[in-house]
C-alpha positions in Angstrom: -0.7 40.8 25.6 -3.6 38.4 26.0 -5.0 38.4 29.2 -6.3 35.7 31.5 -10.5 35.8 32.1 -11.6 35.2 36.2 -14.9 35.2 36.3 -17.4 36.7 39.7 -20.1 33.9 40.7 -22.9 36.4 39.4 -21.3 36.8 36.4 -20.5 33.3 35.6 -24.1 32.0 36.1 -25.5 34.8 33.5 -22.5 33.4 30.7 -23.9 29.9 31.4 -27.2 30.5 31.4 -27.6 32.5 28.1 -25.2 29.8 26.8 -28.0 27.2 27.8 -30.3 29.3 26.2 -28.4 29.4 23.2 -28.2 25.7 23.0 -32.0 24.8 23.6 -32.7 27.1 20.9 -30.0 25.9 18.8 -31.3 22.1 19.0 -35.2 23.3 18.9 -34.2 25.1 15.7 -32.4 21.6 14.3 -35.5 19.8 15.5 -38.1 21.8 13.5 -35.4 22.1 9.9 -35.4 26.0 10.3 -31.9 27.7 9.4 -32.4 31.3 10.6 -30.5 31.9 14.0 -32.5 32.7 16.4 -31.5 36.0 18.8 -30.7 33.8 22.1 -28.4 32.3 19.5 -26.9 35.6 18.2 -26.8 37.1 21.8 -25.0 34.3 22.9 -23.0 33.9 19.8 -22.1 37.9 20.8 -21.0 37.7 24.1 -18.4 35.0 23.2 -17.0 37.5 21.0 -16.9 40.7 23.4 -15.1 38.4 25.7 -12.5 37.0 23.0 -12.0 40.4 22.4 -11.5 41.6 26.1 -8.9 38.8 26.9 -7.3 39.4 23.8 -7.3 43.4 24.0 -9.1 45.3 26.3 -8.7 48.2 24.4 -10.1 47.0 21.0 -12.1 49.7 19.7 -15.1 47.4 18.8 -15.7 47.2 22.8 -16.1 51.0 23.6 -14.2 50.4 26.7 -14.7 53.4 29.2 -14.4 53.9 33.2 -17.8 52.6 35.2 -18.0 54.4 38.7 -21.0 52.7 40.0 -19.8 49.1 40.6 -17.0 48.7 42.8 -13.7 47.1 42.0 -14.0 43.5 44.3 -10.1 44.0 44.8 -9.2 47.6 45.1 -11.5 50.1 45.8 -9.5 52.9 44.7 -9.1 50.8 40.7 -11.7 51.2 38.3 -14.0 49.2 36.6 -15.2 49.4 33.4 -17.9 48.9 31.2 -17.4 47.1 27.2 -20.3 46.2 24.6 -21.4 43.2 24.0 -23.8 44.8 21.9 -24.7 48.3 20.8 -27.8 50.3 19.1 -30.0 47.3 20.7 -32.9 47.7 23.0 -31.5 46.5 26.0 -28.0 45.9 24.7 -25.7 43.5 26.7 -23.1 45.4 28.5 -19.5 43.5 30.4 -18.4 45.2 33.7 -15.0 44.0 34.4 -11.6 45.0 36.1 -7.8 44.0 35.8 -6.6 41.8 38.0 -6.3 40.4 40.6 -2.8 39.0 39.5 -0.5 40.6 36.6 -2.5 39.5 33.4 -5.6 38.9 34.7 -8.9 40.6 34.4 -12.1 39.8 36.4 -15.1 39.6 34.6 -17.7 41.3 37.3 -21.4 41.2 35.8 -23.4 40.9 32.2 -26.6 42.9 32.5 -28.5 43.9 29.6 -28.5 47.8 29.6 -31.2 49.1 31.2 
């Protein structure tokens, strides 16, 4: 059952911004004829598919879903939140914290923070 993203103001801002990132480097790249992807590009190009994924299927395996105890669910304090890759064996790997809801078939993505 595909689910509907809502996205947290924090959470939005970092999407947009490496998205922006993405795009300068993307049009820089055009500008100066050279065809390798850069990795603002491939980040960006990442996190568009961990959150195709999420909405699609939380669970997919390629996520490595798991409980997160040190955010705190925005809706419910007593529902989890959890944690899915974005990216993995990376220095500083991108991580998603989200939760479900608030409404039936929704999920709230909370934050995207590189892992520390």
């Amino acid at each position: 059952m595909p689910f509907t993203a809502r996205w947290t103001p924090e959470a939005l801002t970092t999407y947009n911004q490496l998205q922006a990132e993405a795009q300068a480097s993307f049009q820089n790249r055009q500008k100066n004829n050279k065809a390798k992807p850069t990795k603002a590009e491939g980040l960006f190009k990442q996190m568009q598919k961990c959150v195709a994924l999420l909405t699609n299927n939380p669970r997919h395996p390629g996520l490595q879903t798991h409980p997160y105890s040190s955010i705190a669910n925005p809706y419910d304090p007593k529902q989890k939140v959890f944690e899915a890759y974005a990216q993995n064996q990376t220095p500083g790997a991108y991580r998603v914290f989200w939760c479900y809801g608030p409404g039936n078939g929704e999920l709230t993505i909370i934050a995207i923070t590189p892992h520390p």
